[in-house]
C-alpha positions in Angstrom: 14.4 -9.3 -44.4 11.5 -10.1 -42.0 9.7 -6.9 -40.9 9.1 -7.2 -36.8 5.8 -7.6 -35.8 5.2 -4.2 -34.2 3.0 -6.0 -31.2 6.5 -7.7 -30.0 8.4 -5.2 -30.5 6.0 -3.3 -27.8 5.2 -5.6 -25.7 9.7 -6.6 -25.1 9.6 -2.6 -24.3 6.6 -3.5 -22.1 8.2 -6.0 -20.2 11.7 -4.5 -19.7 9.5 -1.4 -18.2 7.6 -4.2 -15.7 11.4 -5.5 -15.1 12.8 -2.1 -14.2 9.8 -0.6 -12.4 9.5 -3.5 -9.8 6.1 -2.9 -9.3 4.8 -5.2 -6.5 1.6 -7.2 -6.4 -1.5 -5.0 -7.1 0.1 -2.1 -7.9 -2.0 -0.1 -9.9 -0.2 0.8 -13.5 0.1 4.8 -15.1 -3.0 5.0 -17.6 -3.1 3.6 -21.3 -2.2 7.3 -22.4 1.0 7.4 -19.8 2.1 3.8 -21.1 1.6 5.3 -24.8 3.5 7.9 -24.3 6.4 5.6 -22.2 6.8 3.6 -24.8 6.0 5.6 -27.7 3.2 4.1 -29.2 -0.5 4.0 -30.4 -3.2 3.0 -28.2 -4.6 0.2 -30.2 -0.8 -1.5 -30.2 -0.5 -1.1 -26.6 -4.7 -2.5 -25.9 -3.1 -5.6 -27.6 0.2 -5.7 -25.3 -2.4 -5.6 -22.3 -4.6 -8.0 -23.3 -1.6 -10.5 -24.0 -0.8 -9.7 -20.0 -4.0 -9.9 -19.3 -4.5 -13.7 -20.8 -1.4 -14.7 -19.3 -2.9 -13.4 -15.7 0.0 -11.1 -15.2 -2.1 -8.1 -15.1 -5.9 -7.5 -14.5 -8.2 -4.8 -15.0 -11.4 -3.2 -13.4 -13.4 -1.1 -15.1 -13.4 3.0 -14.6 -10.1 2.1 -12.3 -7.3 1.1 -14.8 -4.7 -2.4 -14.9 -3.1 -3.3 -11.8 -0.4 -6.3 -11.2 -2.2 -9.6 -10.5 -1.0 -10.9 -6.8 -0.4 -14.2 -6.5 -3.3 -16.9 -7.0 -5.7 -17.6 -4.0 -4.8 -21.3 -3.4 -7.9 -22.4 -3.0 -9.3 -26.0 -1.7 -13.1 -26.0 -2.0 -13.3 -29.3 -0.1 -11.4 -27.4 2.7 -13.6 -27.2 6.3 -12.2 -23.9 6.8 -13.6 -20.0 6.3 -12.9 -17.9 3.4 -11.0 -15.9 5.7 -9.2 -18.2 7.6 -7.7 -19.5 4.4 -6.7 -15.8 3.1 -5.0 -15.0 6.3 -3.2 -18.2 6.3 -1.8 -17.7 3.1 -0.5 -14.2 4.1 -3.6 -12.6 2.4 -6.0 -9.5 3.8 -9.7 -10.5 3.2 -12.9 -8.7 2.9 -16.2 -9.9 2.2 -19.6 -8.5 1.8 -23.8 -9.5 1.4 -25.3 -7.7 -1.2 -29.2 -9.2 -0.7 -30.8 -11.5 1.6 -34.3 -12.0 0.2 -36.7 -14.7 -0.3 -35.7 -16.7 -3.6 -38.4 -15.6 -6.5 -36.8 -18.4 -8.6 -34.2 -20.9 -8.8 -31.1 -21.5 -11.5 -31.2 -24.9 -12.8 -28.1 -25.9 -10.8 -30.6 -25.4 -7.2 -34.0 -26.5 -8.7 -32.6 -30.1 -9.6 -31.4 -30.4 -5.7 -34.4 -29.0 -4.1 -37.5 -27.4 -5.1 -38.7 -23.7 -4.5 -40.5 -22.7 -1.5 -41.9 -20.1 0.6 -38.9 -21.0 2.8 -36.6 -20.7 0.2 -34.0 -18.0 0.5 -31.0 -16.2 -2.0 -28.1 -14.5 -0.3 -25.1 -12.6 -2.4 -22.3 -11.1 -1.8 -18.4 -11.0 -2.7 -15.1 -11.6 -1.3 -12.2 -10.1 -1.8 -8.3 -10.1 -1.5 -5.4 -7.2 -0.6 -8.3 -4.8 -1.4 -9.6 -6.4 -4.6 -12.3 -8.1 -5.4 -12.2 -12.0 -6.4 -15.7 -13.1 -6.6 -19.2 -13.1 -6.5 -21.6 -15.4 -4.9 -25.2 -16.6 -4.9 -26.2 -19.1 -2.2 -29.5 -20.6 -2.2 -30.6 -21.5 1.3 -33.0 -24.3 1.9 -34.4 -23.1 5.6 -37.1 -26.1 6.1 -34.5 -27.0 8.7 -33.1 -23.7 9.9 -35.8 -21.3 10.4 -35.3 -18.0 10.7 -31.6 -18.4 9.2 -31.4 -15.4 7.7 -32.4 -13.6 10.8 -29.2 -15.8 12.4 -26.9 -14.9 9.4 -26.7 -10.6 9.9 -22.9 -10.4 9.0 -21.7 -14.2 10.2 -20.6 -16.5 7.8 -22.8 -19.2 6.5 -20.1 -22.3 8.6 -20.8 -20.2 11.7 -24.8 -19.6 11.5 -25.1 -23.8 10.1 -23.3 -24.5 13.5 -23.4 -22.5 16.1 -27.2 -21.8 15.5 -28.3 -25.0 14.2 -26.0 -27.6 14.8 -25.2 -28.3 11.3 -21.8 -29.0 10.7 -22.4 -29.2 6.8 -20.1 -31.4 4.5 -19.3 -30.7 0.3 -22.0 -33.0 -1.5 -20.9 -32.0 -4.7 -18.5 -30.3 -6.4 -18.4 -28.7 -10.4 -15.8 -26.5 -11.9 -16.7 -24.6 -15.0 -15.5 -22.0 -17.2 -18.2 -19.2 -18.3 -18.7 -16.1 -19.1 -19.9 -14.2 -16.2 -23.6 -12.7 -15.5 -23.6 -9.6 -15.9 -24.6 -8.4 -12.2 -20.9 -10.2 -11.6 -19.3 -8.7 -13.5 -20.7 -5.4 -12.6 -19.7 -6.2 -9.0 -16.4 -7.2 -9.7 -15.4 -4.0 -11.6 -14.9 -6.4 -15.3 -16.2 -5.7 -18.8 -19.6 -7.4 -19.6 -19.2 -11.0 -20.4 -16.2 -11.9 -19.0 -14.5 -15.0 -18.6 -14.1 -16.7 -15.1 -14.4 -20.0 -13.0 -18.0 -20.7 -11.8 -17.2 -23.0 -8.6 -20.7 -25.0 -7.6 -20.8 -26.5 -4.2 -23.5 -28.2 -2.7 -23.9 -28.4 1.6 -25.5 -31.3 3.1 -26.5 -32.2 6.9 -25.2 -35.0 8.5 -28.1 -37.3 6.9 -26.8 -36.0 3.0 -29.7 -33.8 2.6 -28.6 -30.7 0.7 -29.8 -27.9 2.1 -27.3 -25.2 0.5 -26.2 -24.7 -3.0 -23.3 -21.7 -3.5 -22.5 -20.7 -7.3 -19.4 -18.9 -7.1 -18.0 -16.6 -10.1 -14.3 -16.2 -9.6 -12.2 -13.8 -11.6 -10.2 -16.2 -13.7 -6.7 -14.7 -12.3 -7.0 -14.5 -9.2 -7.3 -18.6 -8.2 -5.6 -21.6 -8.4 -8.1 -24.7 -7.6 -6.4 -27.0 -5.5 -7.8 -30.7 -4.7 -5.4 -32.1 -1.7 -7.2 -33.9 1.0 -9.0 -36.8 -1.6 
């Protein structure tokens, strides 16, 4: 007679509970000792339950505030003309979005220094966006301003589109586009409420001016569950 993984046998109580409770998209779940106690079990049985959910993106978790439903993906088209937040509300979504720093760029990741060198002119913005009160992820644009002076003066709370053209007169285009799985820096994960060294989607896109001159470079670190890339206009 086969003896039944005890794992499974949790984790089907685990998701008739899900079933039963209805709980809707990022709804924040009882605490690892309530679920214990639900389904009458130990803690290091149920942290592998979770972290099954938690690879198939059906729940997520931020650090000091528990595991939540995932909502549905961001559909998300990084060729797309269109703001952040045009996009969100579009799909139904409520987003937020902050800056953290806009300073004068000290140095430059590899990704920036192969488009365009450091300079007194130089400049590193970041910041995060979120969704339905969560955030999705953290960003580091490095600004070229040989172009654009006093951009950073310009950009206050606007987005970047807005500053590039209402200020300048740069309507910028995608030059390049890289999609990469990593394990995030730690100041993102720290932002984004995730253990050290998490996984997620590093998104690189480089902005050029009319004459293909790249002028902006964004590295974005999204959460790994909260996005679905989507390529439609090619």
């Amino acid at each position: 007679m086969k003896t039944v993984n005890n794992v499974s046998v949790v984790r089907d109580s685990f998701d008739a509970w899900l079933v039963q409770s209805n709980l809707p998209a990022g709804a924040k779940l009882p605490s690892e000792r309530e679920l214990c106690e639900l389904l009458d079990t130990k803690r290091m049985t149920l942290r592998q339950v979770l972290i099954e959910l938690e690879v198939e993106s059906r729940i997520f978790r931020k650090n000091r505030s528990g595991w939540f439903i995932t909502p549905s993906k961001f559909i998300y088209n990084p060729k797309c003309r269109s703001s952040f937040n045009e996009e969100a509300r579009a799909q139904g979504r409520e987003p937020s979005w902050g800056y953290l720093q806009q300073n004068l760029a000290t140095s430059l990741p590899p990704e920036v220094s192969a488009v365009f060198p450091l300079s007194p002119n130089t400049y590193k913005v970041t910041g995060w966006c979120g969704l339905d009160k969560h955030k999705v992820f953290y960003h580091e644009s490095y600004i070229n301003t040989e172009i654009a002076p006093d951009y950073i003066k310009n950009l206050k709370n606007q987005s970047f589109a807005t500053v590039w053209k209402e200020k300048y007169g740069q309507d910028l285009t995608i030059k390049k586009l890289a999609f990469k799985p990593v394990n995030m820096p730690l100041h993102a994960c720290k932002e984004l409420g995730v253990a050290p060294n998490s996984f997620g989607i590093l998104i690189e896109k480089h902005r050029a001016t009319r004459d293909k001159q790249v002028v902006h470079v964004d590295l974005e670190y999204w959460r790994f569950e909260s996005v679905e890339l989507v390529i439609n206009d090619l």
